[in-house]
C-alpha positions in Angstrom: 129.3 -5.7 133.3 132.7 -4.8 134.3 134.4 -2.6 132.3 138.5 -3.4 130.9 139.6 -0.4 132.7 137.7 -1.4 135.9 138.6 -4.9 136.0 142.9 -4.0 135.1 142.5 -1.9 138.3 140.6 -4.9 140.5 143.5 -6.5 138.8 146.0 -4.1 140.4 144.8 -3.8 143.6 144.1 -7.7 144.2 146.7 -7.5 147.0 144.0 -5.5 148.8 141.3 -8.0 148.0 143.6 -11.3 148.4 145.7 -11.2 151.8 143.6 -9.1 154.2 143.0 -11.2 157.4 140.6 -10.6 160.4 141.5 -10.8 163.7 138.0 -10.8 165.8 137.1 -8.8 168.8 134.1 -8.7 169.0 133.8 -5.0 170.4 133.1 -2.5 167.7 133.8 -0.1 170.0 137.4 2.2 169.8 140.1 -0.1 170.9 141.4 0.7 174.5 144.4 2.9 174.0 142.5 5.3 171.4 139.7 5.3 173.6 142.2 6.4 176.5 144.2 8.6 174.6 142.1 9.8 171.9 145.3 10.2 169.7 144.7 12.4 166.1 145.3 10.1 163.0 148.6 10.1 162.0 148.3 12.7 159.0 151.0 14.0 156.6 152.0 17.7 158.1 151.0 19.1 154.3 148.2 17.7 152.5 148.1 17.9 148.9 148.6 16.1 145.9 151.2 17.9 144.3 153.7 15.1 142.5 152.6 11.7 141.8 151.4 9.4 144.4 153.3 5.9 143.9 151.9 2.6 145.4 153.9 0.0 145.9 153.3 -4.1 146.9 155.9 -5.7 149.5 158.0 -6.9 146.9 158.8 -4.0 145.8 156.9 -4.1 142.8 155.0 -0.8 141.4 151.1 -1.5 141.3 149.6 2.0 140.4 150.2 5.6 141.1 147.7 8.5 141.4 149.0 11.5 139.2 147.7 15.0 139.7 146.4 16.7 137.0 145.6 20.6 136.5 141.2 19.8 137.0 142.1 16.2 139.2 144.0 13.2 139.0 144.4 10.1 137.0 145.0 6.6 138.3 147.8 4.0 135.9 149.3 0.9 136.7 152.5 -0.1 136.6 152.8 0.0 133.5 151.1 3.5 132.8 147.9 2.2 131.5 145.3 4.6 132.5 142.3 2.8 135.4 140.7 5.5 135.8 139.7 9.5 136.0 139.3 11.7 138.7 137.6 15.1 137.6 136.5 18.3 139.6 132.9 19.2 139.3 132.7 22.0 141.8 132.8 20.4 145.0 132.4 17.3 143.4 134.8 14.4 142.6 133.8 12.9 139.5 135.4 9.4 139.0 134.9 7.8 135.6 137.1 5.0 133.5 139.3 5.2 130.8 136.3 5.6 128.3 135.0 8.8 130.2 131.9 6.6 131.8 130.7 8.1 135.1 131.3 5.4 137.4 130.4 7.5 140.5 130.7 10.9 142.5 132.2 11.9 145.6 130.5 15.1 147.3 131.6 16.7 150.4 129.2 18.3 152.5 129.5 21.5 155.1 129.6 18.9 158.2 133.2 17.2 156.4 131.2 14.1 155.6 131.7 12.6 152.3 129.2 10.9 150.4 130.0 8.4 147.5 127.2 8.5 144.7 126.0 6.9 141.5 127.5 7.5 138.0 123.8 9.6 137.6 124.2 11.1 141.0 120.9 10.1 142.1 121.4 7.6 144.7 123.8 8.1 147.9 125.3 4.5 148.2 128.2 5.2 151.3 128.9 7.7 153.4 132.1 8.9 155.4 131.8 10.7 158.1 133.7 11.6 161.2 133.4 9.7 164.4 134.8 11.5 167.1 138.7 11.4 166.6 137.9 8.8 163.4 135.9 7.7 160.9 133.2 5.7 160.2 131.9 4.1 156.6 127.8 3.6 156.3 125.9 1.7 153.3 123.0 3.5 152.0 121.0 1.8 154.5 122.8 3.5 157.8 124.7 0.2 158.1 128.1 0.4 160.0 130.9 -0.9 157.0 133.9 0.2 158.8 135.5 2.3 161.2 139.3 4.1 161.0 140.6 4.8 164.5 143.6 7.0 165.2 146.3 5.4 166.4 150.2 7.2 167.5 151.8 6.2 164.5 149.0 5.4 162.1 145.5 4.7 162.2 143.5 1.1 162.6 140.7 -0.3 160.3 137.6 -2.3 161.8 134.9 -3.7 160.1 131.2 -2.9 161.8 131.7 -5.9 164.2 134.3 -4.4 165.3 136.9 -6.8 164.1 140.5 -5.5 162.5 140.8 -5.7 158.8 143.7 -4.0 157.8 145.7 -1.1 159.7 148.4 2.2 158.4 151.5 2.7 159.9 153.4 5.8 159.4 157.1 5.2 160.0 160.0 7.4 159.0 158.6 8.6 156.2 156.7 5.8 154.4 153.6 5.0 154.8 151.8 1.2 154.8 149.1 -0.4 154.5 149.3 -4.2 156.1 146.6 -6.6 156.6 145.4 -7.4 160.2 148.0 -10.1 161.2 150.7 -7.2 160.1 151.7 -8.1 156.3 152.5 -4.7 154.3 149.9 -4.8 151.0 151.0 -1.5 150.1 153.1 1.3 150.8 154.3 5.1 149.9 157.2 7.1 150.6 154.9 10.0 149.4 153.3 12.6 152.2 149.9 10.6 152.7 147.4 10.9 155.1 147.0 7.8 157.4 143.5 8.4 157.0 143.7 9.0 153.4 145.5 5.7 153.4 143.2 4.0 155.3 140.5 4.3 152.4 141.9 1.5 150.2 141.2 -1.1 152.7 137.6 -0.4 152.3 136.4 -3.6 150.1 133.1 -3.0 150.3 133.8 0.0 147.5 135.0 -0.9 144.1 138.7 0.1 143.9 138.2 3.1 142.0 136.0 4.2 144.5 138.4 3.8 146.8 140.8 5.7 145.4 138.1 8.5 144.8 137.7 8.6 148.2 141.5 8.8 149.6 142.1 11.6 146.6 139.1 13.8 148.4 140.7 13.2 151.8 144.0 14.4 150.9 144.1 16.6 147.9 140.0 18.5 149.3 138.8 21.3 146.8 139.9 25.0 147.6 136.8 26.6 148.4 135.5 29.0 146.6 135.9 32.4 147.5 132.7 34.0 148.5 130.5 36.3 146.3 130.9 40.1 146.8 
């Protein structure tokens, strides 16, 4: 059963769940121009999570924000009412709800992949990995979810039939999220990562999962420094 915490933020983020369109190609290949150009994602210069990350809907309207804290993060709505926790655990990302209930674990591995875990850690359930210039999102079965191709001023989201679901466009100095017929579901004004960004249009995770995921690509642990 849902949790209150867990369903306030499904609650919060319903623009992602609500307005996303498809626009089929049927190629699940790179589009064209990255394919051509093999252009890097669209990052923020500094990554980091150094002041709170705000997220706002296309009215203007304040849905959550992301707020660092000195062993993570914590996610609120608009309204400051805590979603959920984001905890260090070595190299891993705990991610629990307001109650302190593992809800899952996001582990980074040597190779830059990330893999999304049960709240018991013993069962991989996604996996992010690099695909040449992008990424790509796999099930615990291997099965393509979606990919995140670089674009020159952003980056573009395809589901594993290669159809757009959402893309991020970077544009003098905020950063969106819009659905795939180009309605803004989201946006920043803080230094994101395009493919940071590009995690919360990945409905296949539960939103704090999401958010677990984005926090890993854009705030990483500082490694440790090596034993004498």
């Amino acid at each position: 059963m849902m949790g209150m915490g867990r369903f306030l933020l499904c609650c919060s983020l319903v623009a992602l769940t609500g307005a996303a369109g498809c626009s089929k190609s049927g190629d699940a290949e790179a589009p064209q121009a990255v394919r051509a150009q093999a252009a890097p994602v669209a990052a923020a210069d500094v990554k980091g999570l150094e002041s709170k990350l705000k997220f706002k809907d296309d009215a203007g309207r304040e849905r959550f924000s992301l707020k660092p804290k000195g062993d993570g993060a914590k996610l609120v709505d608009g309204e400051e009412r805590e979603l959920a926790r984001y905890k260090w655990k070595g190299a891993a990302l705990k991610v629990s709800g307001p109650d302190d209930v593992a809800l899952g674990y996001v582990v980074g591995s040597a190779g830059g992949a990330l893999t999304v875990r049960d709240g018991e850690q013993r069962q991989v359930l996604f996996t992010l990995a690099r695909q040449g210039a992008g990424w790509r999102l796999n099930d615990l079965k291997g099965t393509l979810l979606y990919s995140v191709w670089p674009e020159d001023d952003g980056a573009r989201i395809q589901d594993g039939a290669g159809a757009d679901v959402a893309r991020v466009k970077v544009r003098e100095g905020k950063v969106s999220l819009r659905d795939a017929k180009g309605r803004t579901l989201l946006s920043t004004k803080s230094l994101l990562a395009a493919e940071a960004a590009a995690c919360l249009a990945f409905e296949a995770l539960e939103p704090p999962l999401r958010m677990a995921l984005l926090f890993h690509l854009q705030a990483p642990p500082s490694p440790e420094p090596a034993q004498p």
